[in-house]
C-alpha positions as CSV (number, residue, x, y, z in Angstrom):
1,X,0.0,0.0,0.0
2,X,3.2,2.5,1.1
3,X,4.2,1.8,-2.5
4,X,1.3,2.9,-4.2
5,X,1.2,6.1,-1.7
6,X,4.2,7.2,-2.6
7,X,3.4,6.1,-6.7
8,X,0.9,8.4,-6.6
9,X,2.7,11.5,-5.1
10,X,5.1,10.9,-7.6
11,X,2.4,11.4,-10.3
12,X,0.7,13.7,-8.9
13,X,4.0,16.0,-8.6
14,X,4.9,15.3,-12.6
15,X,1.2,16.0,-13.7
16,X,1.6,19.7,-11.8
17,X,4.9,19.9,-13.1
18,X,3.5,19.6,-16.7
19,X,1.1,22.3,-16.1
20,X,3.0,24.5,-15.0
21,X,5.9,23.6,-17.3
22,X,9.5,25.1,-18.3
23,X,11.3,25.4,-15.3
24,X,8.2,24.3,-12.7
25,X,9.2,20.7,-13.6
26,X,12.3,20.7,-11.6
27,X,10.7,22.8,-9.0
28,X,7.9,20.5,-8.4
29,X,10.4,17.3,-9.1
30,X,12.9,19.2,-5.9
31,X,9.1,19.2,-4.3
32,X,8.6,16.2,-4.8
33,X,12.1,14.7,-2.9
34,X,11.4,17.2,-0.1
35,X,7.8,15.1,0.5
36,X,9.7,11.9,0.0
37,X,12.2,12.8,2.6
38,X,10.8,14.1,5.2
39,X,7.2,12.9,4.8
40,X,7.8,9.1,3.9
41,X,11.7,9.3,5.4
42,X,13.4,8.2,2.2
43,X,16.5,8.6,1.4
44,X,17.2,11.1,-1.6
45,X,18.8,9.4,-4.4
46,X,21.4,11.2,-6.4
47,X,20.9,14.0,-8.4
48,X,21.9,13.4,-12.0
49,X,24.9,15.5,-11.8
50,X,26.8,14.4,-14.9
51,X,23.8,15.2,-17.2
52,X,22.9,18.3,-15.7
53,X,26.9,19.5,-16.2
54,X,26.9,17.6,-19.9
55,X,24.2,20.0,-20.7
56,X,25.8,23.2,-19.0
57,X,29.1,23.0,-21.2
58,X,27.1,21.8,-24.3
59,X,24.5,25.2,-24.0
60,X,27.4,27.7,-23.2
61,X,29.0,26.4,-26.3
62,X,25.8,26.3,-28.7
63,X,25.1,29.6,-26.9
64,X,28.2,31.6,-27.7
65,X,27.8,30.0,-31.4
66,X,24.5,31.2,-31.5
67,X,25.5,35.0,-30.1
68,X,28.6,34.6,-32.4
69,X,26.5,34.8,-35.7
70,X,27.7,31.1,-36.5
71,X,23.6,29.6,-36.0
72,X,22.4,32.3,-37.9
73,X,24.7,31.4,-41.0
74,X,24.1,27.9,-40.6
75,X,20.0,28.4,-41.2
76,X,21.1,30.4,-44.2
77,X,23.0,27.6,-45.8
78,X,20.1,25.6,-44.9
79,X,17.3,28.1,-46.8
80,X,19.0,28.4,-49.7
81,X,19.1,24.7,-50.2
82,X,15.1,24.6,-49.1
83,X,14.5,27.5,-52.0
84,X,16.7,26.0,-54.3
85,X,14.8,22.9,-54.2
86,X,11.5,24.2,-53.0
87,X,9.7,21.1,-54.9
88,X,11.4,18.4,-52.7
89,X,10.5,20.5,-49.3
90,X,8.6,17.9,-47.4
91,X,11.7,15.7,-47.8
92,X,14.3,18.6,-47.0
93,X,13.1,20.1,-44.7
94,X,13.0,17.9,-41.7
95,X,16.7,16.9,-42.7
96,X,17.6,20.4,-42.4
97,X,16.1,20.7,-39.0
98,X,17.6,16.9,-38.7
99,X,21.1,17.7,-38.7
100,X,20.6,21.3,-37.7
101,X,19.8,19.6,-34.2
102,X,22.9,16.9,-34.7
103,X,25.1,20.1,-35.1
104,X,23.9,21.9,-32.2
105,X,23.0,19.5,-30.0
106,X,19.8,20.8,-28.9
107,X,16.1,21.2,-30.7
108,X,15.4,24.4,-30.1
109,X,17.9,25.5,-32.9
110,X,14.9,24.9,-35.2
111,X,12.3,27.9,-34.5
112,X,14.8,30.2,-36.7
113,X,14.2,27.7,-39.5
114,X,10.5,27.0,-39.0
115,X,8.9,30.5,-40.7
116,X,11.3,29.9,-43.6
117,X,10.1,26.2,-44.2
118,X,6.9,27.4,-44.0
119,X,7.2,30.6,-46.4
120,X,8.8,28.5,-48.7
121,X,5.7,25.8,-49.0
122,X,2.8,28.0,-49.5
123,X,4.8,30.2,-52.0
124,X,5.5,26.8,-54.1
125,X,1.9,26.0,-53.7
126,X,2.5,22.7,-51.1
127,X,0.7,22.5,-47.9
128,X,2.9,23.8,-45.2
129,X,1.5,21.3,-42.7
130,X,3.6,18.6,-44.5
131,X,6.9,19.8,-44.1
132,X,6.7,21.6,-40.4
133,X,5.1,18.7,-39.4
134,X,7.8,16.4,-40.3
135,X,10.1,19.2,-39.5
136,X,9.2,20.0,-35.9
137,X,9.4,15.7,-35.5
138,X,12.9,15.6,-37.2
139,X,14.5,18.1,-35.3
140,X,14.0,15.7,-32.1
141,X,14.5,13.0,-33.2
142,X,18.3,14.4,-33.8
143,X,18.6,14.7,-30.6
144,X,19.8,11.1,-30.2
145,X,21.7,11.3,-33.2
146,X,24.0,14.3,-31.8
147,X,27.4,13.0,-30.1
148,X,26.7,16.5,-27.9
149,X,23.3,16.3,-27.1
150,X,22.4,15.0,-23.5
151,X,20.4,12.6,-23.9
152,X,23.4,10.5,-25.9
153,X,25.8,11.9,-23.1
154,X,23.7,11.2,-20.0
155,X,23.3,7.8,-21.7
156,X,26.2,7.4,-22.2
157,X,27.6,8.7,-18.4
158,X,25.1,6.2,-17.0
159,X,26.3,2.9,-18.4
160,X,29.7,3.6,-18.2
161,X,28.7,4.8,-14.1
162,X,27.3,1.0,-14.0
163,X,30.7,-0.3,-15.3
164,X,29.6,-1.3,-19.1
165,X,32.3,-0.9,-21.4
166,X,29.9,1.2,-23.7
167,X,31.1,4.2,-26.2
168,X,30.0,7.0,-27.7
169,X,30.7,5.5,-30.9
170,X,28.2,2.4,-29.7
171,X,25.5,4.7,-29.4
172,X,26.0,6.7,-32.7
173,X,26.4,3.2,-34.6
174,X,22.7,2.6,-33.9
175,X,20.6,5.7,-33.3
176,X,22.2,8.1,-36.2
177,X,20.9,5.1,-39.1
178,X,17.4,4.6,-37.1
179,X,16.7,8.1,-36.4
180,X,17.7,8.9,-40.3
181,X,15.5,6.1,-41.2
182,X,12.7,7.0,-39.2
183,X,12.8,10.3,-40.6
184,X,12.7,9.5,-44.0
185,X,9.7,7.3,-43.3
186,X,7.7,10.2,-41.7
187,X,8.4,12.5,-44.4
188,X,7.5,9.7,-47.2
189,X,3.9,9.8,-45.4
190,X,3.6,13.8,-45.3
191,X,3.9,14.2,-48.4
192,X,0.8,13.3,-49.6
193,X,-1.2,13.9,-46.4
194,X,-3.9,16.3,-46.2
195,X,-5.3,18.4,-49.2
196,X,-3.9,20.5,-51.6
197,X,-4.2,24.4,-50.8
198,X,-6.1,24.6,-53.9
199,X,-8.1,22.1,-53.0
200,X,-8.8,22.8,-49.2
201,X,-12.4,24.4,-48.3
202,X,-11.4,25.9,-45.0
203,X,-8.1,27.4,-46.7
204,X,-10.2,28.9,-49.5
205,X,-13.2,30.1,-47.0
206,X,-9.8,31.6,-44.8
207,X,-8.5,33.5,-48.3
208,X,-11.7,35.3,-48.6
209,X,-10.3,37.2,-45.8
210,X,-8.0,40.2,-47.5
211,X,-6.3,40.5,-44.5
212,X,-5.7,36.9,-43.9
213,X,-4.5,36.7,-47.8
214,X,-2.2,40.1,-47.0
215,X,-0.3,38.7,-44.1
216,X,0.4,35.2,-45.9
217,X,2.3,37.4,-48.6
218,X,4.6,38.9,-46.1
219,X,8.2,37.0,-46.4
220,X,10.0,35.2,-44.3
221,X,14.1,35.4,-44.5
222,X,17.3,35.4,-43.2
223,X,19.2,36.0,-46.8
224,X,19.1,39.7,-46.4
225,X,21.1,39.8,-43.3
226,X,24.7,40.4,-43.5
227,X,26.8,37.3,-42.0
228,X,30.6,38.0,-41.1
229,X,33.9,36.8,-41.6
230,X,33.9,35.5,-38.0
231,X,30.7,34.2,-37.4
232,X,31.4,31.7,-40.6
233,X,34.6,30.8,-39.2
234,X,32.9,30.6,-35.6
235,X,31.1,27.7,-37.0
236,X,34.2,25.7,-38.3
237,X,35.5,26.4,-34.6
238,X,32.6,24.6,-33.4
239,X,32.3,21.8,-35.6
240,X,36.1,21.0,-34.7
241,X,35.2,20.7,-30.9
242,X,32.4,18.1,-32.2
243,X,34.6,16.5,-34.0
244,X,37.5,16.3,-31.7
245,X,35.1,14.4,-29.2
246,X,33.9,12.0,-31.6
247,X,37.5,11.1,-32.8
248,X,38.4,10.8,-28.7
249,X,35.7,8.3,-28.4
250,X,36.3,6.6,-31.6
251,X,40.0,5.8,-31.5
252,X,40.1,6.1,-27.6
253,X,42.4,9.1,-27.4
254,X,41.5,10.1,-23.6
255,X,44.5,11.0,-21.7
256,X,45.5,8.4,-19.4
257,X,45.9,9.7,-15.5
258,X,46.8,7.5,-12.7
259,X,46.5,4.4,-14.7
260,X,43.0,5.2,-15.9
261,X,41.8,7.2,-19.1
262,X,39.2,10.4,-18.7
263,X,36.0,9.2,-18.9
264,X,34.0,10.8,-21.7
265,X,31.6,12.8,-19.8
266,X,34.2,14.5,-18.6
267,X,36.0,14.8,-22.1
268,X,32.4,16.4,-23.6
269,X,32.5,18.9,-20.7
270,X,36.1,20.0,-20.8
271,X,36.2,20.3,-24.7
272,X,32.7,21.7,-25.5
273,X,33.8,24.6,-22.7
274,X,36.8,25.3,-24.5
275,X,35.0,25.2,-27.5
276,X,32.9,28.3,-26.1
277,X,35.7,29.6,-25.2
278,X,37.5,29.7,-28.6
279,X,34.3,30.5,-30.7
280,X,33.7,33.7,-27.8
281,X,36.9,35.0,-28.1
282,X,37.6,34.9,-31.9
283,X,34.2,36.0,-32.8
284,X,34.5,38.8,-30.2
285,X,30.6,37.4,-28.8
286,X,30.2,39.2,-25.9
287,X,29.3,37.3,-22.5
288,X,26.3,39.0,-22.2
289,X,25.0,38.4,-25.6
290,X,25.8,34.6,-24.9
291,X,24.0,34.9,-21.2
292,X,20.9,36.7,-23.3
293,X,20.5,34.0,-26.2
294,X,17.5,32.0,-26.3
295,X,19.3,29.0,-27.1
296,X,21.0,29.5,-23.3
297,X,17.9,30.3,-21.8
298,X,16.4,27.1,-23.2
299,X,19.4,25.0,-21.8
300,X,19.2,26.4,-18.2
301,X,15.5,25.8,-18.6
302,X,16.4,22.2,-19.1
303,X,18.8,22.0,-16.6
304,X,16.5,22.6,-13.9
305,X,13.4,20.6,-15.1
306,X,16.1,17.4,-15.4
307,X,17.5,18.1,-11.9
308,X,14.1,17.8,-10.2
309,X,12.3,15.3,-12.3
310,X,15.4,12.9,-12.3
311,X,16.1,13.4,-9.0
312,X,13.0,12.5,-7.5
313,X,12.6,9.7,-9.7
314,X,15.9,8.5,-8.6
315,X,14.7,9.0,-4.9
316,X,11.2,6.7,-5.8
317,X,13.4,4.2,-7.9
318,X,15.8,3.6,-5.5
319,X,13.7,2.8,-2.5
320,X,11.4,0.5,-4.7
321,X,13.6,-1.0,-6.9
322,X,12.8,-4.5,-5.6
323,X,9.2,-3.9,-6.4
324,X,9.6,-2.8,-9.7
325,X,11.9,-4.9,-10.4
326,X,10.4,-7.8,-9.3
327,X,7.0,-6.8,-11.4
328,X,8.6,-5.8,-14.4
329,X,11.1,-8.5,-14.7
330,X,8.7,-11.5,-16.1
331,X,7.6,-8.8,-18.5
332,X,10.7,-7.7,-20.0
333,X,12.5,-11.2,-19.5
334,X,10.6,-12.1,-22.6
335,X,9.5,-9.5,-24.2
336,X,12.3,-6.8,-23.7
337,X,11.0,-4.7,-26.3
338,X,8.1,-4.2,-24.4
339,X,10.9,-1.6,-21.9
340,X,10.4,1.0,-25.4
341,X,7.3,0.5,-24.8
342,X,7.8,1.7,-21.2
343,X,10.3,4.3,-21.8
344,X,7.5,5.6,-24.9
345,X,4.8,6.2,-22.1
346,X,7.0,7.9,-19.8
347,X,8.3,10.3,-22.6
348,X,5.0,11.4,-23.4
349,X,4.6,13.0,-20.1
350,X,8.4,14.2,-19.6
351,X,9.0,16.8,-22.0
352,X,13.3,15.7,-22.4
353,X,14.5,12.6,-23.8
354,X,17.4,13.5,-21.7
355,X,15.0,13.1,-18.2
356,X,13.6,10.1,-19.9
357,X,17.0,8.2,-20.2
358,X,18.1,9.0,-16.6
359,X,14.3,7.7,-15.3
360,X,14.1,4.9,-17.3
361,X,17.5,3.4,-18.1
362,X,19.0,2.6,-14.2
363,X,15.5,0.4,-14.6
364,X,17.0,-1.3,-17.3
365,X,20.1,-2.2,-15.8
366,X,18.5,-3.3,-12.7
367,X,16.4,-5.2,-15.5
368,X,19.5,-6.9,-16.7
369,X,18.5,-6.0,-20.1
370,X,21.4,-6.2,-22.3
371,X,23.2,-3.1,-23.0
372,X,22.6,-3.3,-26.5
373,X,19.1,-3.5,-27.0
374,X,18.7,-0.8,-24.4
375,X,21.5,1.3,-27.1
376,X,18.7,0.2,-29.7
377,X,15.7,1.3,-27.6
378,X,16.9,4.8,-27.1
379,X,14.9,6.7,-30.0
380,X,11.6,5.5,-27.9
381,X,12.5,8.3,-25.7
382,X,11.1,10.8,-27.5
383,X,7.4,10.7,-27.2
384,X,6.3,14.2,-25.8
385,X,4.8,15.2,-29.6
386,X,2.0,13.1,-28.1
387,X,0.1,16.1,-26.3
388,X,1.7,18.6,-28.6
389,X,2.7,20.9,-25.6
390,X,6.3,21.1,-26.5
391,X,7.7,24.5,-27.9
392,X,8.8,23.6,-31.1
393,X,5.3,22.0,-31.7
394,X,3.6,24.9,-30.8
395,X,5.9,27.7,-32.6
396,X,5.0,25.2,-36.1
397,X,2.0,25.7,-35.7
398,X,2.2,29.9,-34.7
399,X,4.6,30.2,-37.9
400,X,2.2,28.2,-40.4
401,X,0.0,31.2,-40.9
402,X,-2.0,29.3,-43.8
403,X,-3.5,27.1,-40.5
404,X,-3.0,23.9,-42.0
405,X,-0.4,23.0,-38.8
406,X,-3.3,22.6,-35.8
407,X,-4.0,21.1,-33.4
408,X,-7.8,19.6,-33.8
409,X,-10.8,19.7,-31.8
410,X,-10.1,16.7,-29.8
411,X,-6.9,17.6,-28.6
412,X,-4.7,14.6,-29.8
413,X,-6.3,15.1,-33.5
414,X,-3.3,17.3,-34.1
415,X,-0.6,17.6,-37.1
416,X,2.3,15.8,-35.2
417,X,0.6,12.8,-33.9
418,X,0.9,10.5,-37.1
419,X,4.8,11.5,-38.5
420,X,5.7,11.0,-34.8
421,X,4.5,7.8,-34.3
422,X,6.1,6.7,-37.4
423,X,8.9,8.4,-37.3
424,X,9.6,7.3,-33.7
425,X,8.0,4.0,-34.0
426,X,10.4,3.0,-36.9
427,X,13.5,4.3,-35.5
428,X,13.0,2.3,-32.2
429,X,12.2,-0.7,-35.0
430,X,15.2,-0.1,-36.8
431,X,17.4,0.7,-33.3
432,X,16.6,-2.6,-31.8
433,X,17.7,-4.8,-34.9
434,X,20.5,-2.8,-35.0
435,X,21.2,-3.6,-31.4
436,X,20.4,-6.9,-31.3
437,X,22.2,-8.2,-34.4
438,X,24.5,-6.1,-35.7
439,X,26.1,-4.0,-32.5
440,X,28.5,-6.6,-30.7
441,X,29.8,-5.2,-27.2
């Protein structure tokens, strides 16, 4: 009965934190222990420390890029490829936003690219809803792609934390090729879905409107704007800190002290600092600018929510691990697919793939599922497109001023639902036959 108790103060305190959202998540989550602690005397587990400073040196580095210039000039390269091609949108698009978030490391890169996707399909006559759709999906589903992001990191931190001889090379082997393939599936479906403009009665009732057809004529660029010297070289700066960490964990070049090499988490902190640190002071960014960017104000946002969710999930796992262990374990022992399944339902409520991962994977290592199907299950931790509450849903939807992108009367009718669920859904296929057959650790 205690169990249950204490079950339900734990959903009761991420159901408030979901309301209130942003950074109430990891004040209610800090709640949350507090009630634990001193109302049911548990002892707090761990905050996810690792993760939460994974994330601070990835955002200060993505930060002073973006206050540098260098993430402006990267959507630039990335609009004239979408006009160039404007025909083949609904497959471009969502790649853009794809490896715009592998780059950076973070989602929220794409709302500078979203009004340009979606100027770009009504002025070629296509539907916007099929390429911001896709789009808002794809940049998310990079997440796990990203060698920086944290929800590869925290992974990543966590198994090598419960001695598995795991890389970050491991993890890219599987979710880059089922996150790509997912992708591609979800834009394969958009681009027939819904009607043609021409052919849409509520778009034509909507164009009756003269004001409603004047503001869909306004543009929607960032050609006109005058990118310099240093913020183009600010992103080759960048890039070579990404690329120095993945050649580190590829041909294990961590220094070796006292016997024992530097773990990669502490590798991605040190050099993605440094990288800040380079880009800031060759681009002349100035702190301020890099304290003020939205991309940094979205990181610390993060930071919080994942440092009170986790760490009162940590605090409920750890006191009742027997019990869910012992319930889970017939489950999973054979059917351990059915743990994505898990991981899925839990995402849809936690709005971080990152929080996700640190809830749900100590579970699967007290599971004893092997490490590489849980490596092939990771792209089921993106599920919070589900209730379409996350930013980067809702901004597609504010920037598709045809109204195609909507949400629909009954609340999960909305654009995202379907091109998530495949997308996701055949990533997490493709992830666990990777894992399972082809990733030997």
């Amino acid at each position: 009965m205690l169990f249950w108790v204490e079950f339900a103060v734990l959903l009761v305190a991420i159901y408030i934190g979901i309301r209130v959202g942003g950074i109430g998540l990891g004040l209610i989550g800090g709640t949350g222990v507090t009630v634990f602690t001193f109302a049911f005397g548990m002892k707090p587990g761990s905050p996810p420390i690792d993760v939460m400073l994974i994330i601070l040196a990835v955002v200060a580095a993505s930060a002073t890029l973006h206050a540098a210039g260098g993430l402006v000039y990267m959507v630039q390269l990335a609009e004239k490829l979408l006009r160039k091609h404007p025909r083949n949108i609904v497959f471009l698009a969502p790649y853009c936003t794809y490896f715009l978030t592998m780059a950076v490391g973070t989602g929220h890169a794409v709302y500078m690219l979203q009004p340009i996707i979606a100027d770009v399909a009504y002025k070629t006559g296509i539907r916007p809803e099929r390429p911001m759709a896709a789009s808002s999906i794809a940049s998310q589903m990079g997440i796990t792609a990203s060698p920086i992001a944290a929800a590869v990191t925290s992974f990543l931190a966590m198994a090598l934390k419960a001695g598995y001889t795991v890389s970050l090379v491991n993890i890219l082997s599987v979710t880059i090729p089922a996150t790509f393939i997912g992708v591609f599936m979800a834009a394969l479906w958009s681009l027939r879905r819904g009607k043609d403009l021409d052919k849409d009665p509520e778009f034509l009732e909507r164009m009756q409107d003269p004001l409603f057809r004047a503001q869909l004529e306004e543009g929607a660029t960032l050609l006109d704007e005058t990118i310099s010297t240093r913020a183009k070289r600010s992103v080759m700066i960048f890039f070579s800190g990404v690329l120095a960490i993945v050649l580190i964990a590829m041909f294990n070049l961590a220094p070796v002290v006292d016997a024992n090499p530097v773990s990669m988490t502490i590798i991605v902190q040190i050099i993605m600092l440094t990288t800040g640190a380079a880009t800031m002071l060759y681009s002349r960014a100035k702190a301020a600018e890099i304290a003020a960017s939205s991309v940094f104000r979205a990181g610390m946002v993060a930071v919080i929510a994942i440092m009170g969710i986790a760490w009162m999930s940590e605090t409920f796992i750890d006191t009742n691990k027997k019990i869910l262990v012992d319930n889970m374990q017939a489950m999973v022992s054979h059917y351990s697919w059915l743990f994505a399944v898990a991981m899925f339902a839990v995402s849809a409520f936690v709005k971080s793939q990152a929080a996700t991962l640190v809830i749900m994977v100590p579970i699967g290592f007290a599971l004893n599922i092997p490490i590489n199907l849980l490596i092939g299950m990771i792209p089921a931790c993106y599920a919070y497109f589900f209730f379409c509450f996350y930013p980067s849903d809702l901004s597609a939807i504010n920037f598709d001023r045809t109204g195609t992108t909507r949400i629909g009367k009954y609340l999960l009718n909305h654009s995202f639902m379907i091109p998530g669920w495949i997308g996701v859904g055949t990533a997490t296929v493709v992830g666990y036959l990777i894992g399972a057959f082809l990733l030997k650790i």
